[in-house]
C-alpha positions as CSV (number, residue, x, y, z in Angstrom):
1,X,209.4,8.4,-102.3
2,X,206.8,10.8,-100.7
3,X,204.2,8.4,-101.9
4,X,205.7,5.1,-100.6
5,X,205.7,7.2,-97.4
6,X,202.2,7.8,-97.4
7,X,201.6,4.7,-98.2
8,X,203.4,3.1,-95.5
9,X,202.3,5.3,-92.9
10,X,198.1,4.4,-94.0
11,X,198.9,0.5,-94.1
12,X,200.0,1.4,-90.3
13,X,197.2,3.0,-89.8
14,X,194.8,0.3,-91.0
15,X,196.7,-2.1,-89.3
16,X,196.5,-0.5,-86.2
17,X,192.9,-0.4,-86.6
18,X,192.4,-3.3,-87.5
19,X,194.5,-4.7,-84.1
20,X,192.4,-3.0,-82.1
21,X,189.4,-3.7,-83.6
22,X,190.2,-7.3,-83.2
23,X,191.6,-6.7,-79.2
24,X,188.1,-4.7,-79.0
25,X,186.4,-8.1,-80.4
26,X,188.1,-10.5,-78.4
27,X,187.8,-8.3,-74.9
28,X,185.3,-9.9,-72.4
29,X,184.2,-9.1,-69.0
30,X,187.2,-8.5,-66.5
31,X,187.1,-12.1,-64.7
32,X,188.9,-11.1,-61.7
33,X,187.5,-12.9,-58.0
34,X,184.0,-13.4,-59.6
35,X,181.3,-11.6,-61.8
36,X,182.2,-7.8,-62.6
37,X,180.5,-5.7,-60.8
38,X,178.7,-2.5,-62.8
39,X,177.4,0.5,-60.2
40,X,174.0,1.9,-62.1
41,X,172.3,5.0,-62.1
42,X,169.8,6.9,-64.0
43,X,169.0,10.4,-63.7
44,X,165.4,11.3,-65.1
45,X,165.4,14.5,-67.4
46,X,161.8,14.4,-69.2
47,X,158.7,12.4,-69.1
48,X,157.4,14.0,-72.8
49,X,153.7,11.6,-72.6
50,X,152.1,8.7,-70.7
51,X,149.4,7.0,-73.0
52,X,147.0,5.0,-71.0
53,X,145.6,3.6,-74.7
54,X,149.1,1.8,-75.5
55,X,150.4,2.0,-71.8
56,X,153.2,3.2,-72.3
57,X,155.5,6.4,-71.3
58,X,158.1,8.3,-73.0
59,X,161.1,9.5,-70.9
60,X,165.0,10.9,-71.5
61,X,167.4,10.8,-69.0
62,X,171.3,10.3,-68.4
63,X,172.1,6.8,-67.8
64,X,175.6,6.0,-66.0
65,X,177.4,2.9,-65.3
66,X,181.0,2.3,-63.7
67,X,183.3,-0.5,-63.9
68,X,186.7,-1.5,-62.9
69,X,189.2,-3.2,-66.2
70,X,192.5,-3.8,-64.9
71,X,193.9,-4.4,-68.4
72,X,192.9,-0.4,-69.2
73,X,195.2,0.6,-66.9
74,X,198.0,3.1,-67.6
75,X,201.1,5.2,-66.3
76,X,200.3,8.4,-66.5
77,X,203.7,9.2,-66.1
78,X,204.6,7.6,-69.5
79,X,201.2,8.8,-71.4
80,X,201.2,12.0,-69.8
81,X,197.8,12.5,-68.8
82,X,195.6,11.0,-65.9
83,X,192.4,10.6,-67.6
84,X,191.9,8.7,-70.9
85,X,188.5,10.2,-72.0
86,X,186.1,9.3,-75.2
87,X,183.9,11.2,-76.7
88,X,181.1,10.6,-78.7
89,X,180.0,7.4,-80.6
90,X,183.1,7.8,-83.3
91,X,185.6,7.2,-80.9
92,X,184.0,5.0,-78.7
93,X,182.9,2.5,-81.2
94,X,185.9,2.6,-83.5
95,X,189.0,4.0,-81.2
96,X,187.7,2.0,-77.2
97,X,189.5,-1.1,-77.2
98,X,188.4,-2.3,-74.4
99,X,185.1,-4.1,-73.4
100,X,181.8,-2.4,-71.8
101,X,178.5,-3.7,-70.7
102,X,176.0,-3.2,-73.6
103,X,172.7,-2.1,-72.2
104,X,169.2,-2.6,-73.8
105,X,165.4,-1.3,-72.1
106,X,163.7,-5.3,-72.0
107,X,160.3,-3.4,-71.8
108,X,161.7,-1.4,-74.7
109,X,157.8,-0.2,-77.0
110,X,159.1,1.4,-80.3
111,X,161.6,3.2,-79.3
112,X,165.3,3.2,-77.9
113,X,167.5,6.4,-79.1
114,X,171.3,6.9,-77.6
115,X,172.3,10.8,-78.3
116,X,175.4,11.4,-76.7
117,X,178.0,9.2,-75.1
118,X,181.2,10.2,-73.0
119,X,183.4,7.4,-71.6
120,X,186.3,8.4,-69.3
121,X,189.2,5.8,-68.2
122,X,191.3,6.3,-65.4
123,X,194.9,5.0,-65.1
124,X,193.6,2.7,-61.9
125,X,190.9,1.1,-65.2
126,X,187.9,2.6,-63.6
127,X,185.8,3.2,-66.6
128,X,182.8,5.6,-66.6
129,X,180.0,5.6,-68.6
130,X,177.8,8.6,-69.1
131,X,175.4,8.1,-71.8
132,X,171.8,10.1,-72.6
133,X,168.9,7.7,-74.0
134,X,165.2,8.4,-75.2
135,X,163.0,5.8,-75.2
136,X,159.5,4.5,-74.8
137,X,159.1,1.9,-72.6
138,X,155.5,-0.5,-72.4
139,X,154.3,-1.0,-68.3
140,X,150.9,-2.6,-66.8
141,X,148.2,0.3,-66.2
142,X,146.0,-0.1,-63.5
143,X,142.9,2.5,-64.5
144,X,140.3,0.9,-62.0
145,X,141.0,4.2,-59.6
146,X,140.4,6.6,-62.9
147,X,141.1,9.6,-62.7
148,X,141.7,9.4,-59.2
149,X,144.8,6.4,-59.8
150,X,147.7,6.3,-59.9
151,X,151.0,4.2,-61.7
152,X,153.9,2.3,-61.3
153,X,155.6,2.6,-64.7
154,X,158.9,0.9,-65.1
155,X,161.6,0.7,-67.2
156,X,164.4,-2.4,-66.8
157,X,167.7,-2.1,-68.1
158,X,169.2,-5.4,-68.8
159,X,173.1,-6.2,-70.0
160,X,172.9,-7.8,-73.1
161,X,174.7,-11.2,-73.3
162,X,175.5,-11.6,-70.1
163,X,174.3,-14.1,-67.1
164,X,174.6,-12.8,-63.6
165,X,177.4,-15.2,-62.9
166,X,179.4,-12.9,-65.6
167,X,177.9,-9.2,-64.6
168,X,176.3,-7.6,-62.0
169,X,174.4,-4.9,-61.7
170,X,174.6,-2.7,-58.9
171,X,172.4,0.6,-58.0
172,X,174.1,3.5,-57.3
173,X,172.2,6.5,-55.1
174,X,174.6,8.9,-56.2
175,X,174.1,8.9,-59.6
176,X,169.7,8.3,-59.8
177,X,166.9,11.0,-59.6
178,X,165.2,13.4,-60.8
179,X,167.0,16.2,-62.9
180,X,165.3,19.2,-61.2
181,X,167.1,22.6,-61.4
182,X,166.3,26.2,-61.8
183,X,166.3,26.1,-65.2
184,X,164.3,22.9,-66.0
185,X,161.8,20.9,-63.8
186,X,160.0,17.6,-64.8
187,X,156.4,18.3,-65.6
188,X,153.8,16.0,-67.0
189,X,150.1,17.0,-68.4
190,X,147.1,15.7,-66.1
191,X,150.3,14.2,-63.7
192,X,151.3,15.2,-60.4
193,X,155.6,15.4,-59.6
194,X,156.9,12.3,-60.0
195,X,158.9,9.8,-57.5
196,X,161.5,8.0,-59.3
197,X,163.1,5.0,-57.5
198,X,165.5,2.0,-58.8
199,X,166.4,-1.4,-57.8
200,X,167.9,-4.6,-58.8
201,X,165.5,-7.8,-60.1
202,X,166.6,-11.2,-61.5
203,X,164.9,-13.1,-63.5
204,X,165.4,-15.9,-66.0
205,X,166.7,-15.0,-69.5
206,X,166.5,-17.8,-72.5
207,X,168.7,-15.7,-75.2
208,X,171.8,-15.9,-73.5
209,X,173.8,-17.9,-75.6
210,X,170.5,-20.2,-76.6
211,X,169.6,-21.5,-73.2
212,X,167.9,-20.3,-70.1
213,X,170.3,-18.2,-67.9
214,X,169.8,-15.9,-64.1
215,X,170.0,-12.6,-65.2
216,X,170.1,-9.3,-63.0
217,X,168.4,-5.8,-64.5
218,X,168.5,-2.8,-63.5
219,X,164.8,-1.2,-62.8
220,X,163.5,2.4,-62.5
221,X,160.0,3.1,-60.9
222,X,158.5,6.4,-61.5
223,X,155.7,6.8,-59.2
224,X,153.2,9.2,-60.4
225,X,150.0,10.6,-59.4
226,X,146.8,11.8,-62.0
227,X,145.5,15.1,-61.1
228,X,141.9,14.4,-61.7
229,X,140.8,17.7,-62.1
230,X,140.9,18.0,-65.9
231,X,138.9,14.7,-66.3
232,X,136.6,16.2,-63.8
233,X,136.1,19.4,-64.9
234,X,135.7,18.4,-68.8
235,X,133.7,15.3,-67.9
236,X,132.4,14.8,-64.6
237,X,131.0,18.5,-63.5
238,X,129.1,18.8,-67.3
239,X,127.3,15.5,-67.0
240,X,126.6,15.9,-63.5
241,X,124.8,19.1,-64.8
242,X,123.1,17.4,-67.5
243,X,121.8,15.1,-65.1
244,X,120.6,17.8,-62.6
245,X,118.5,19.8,-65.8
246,X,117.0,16.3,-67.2
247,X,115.2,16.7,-63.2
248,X,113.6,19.6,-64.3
249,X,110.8,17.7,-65.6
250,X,109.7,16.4,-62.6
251,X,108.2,20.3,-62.2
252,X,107.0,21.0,-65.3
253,X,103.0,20.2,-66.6
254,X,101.7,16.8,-66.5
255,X,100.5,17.2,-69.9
256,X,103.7,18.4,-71.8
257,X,104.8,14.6,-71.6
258,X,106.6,15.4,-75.5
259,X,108.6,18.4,-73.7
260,X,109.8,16.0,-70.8
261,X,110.7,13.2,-73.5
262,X,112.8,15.4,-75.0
263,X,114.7,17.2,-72.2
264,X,115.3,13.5,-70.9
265,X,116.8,11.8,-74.1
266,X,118.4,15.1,-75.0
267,X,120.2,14.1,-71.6
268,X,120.6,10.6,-72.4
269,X,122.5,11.2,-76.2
270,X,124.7,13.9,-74.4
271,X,125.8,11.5,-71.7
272,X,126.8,8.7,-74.6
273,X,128.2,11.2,-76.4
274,X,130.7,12.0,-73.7
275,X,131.4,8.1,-73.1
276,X,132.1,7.7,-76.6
277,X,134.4,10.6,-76.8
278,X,136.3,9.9,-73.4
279,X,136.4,5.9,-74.1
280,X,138.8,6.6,-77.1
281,X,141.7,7.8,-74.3
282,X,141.7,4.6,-72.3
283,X,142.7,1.0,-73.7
284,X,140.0,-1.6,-74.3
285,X,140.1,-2.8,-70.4
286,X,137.4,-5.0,-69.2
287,X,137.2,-4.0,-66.2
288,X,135.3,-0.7,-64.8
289,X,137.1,2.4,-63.6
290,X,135.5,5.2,-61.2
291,X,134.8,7.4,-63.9
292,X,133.2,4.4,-65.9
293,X,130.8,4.0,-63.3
294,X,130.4,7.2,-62.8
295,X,128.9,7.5,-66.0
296,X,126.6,4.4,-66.0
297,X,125.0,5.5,-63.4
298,X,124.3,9.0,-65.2
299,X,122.8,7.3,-68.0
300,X,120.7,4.8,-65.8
301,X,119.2,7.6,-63.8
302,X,117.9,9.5,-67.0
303,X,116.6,6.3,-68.1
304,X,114.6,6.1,-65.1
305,X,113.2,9.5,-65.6
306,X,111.7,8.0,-69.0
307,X,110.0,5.3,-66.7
308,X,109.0,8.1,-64.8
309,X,107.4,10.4,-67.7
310,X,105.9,7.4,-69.1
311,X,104.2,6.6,-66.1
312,X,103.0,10.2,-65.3
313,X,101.5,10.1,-68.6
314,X,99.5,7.0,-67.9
315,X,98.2,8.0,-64.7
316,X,97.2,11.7,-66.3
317,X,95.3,9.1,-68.8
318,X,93.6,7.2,-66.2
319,X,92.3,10.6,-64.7
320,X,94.7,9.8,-61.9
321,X,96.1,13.0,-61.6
322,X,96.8,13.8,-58.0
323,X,98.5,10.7,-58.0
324,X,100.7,11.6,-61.2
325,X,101.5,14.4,-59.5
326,X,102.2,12.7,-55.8
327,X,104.9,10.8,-58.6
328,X,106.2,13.9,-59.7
329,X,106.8,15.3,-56.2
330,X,108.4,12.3,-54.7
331,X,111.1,11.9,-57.7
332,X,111.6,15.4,-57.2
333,X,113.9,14.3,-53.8
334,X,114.4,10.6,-54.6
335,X,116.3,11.1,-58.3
336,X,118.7,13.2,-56.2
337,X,119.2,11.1,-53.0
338,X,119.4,7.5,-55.3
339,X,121.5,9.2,-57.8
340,X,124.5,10.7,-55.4
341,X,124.3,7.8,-52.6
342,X,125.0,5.1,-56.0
343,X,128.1,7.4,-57.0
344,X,129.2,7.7,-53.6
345,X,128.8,3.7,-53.2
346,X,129.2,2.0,-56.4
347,X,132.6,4.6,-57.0
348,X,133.9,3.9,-53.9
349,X,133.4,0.7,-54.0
350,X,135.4,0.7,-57.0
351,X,138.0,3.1,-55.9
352,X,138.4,0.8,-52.5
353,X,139.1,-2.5,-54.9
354,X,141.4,-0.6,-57.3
């Protein structure tokens, strides 16, 4: 008898299940005076890396979302509680009966983890979502200002399934920011503090049931600013000091022309040496950045002082030596002006256009 008992008490348990798996199944969007409306928010927790090679950024936040189901609705007098609450992805995937708005990151880049999941029902059937997410997310780079630019990176949060005339999204203030405390502040290398901002976008979607469909997404911006000085101080101040010493041979003997060949091409390798090491942190971008031209016109200017040495030598061979040095003494004041007036203009001019 005891084990008829248990058995009849499991095939009402699987049935049970199963019924609500199926009422889970069948559940759609609330279709009560129009498209359900989902308030959004995100709150920003982490920004672990932004790579400017991939463009991409890795962030962790809390993402919430809150609806209203009129068939969730209860008595609290008859269940005894106010607050129906779930927690955790066992019983919200295989107890919640009800139907939610799944969400997905559209500019999603290799990653998109969920790691903890609370959903509380009212007895009005107000539903809130509270869910924490870790993801990577690809956005468009503009490095023209480099290292002196700075991005727009975005991440769009998109219902899955769903046209606009079905859900819509809807950003909610209260629950978006940045998760700054005593005890934990948002920091990123090379990056200044970040803004965070969010809106709504719509766009055309042609996976929704197989054919082309509005959609609304939610979108985060996270405004952030480089602070240039560890480029600067690793890059631009030792090459600008390379390129000050390669000047030293406009002082030294006209006839020591193998000395001022080497201090200039010793110049010249240690500028390409620093391109080639710095051009392996930025994508394969065709167009120039600040720094970019910044160094051209590093390794131009040495070039010139070979032009210069050569010529020196030639004159010194021509027993035109008081012109030779006349040379000397004028690039001793030209390399410098030239050299700091094309950074100033060509970089600018860059900066200005980025």
């Amino acid at each position: 008898m005891l084990f008829i008992a248990r058995s009849a008490l499991l095939l009402l348990f699987f049935s049970l299940c199963a019924t609500a798996y199926s009422k889970n199944s069948a559940f759609g969007p609330p279709d009560e005076d129009g498209p359900v409306v989902v308030d959004i928010g995100f709150f920003l927790s982490n920004v672990n890396f932004i790579s400017e090679e991939s463009e991409t950024f890795h962030f962790e936040g809390v993402l919430s979302m809150h609806w209203r189901d009129s068939r969730l609705s209860f008595d609290p007098s008859v269940t005894g509680y106010d607050d129906l609450y779930y927690q955790g992805y066992f019983q919200f995937n295989e107890v919640f009966s009800g139907w939610w708005p799944q969400v997905i990151l559209t500019n999603e880049s290799g990653g998109f983890d969920q790691q903890g999941i609370v959903l509380r029902v009212t007895s009005d059937g107000d539903v809130y979502y509270t869910e924490e997410i870790e993801a990577v997310a690809k956005s468009r780079f503009n490095l023209s200002r480099y290292p002196f630019d700075r991005q727009e990176l975005s991440a769009i949060f998109e219902v899955l399934g769903f046209e606009s005339g079905q859900v819509v999204l809807r950003a909610d203030p209260a629950s978006s920011g940045i998760w700054q405390s005593s005890q934990h502040e948002v920091k990123i290398p090379q990056w200044r503090l970040p803004r965070l901002s969010n809106s709504i976008v719509e766009y055309q979607s042609s996976y929704v049931d197989g054919r082309k469909a509005q959609v609304n997404a939610f979108k985060i911006q996270l405004d952030v600013e480089r602070n240039p000085w560890y480029t600067l101080r690793l890059v631009g101040l030792p090459v600008a000091i390379f390129v000050l010493l390669s000047w030293s041979v406009f002082w030294m003997d006209r006839s020591s022309v193998g000395d001022r060949m080497d201090i200039t091409f010793l110049g010249i390798l240690t500028v390409v040496a620093y391109q080639i090491m710095f051009s392996g942190t930025l994508p394969k971008i065709s167009y120039v950045t600040v720094l970019g031209v910044f160094m051209i016109i590093s390794f131009v200017t040495m070039c010139a002082s070979v032009a210069i040495n050569l010529r020196v030598w030639v004159l010194d061979n021509r027993g035109l030596v008081s012109e030779g040095d006349r040379l000397d003494k004028r690039s001793r004041y030209l390399f410098p002006m030239v050299y700091v007036s094309s950074v100033l203009i060509v970089g600018g001019s860059v900066y200005l256009a980025g």
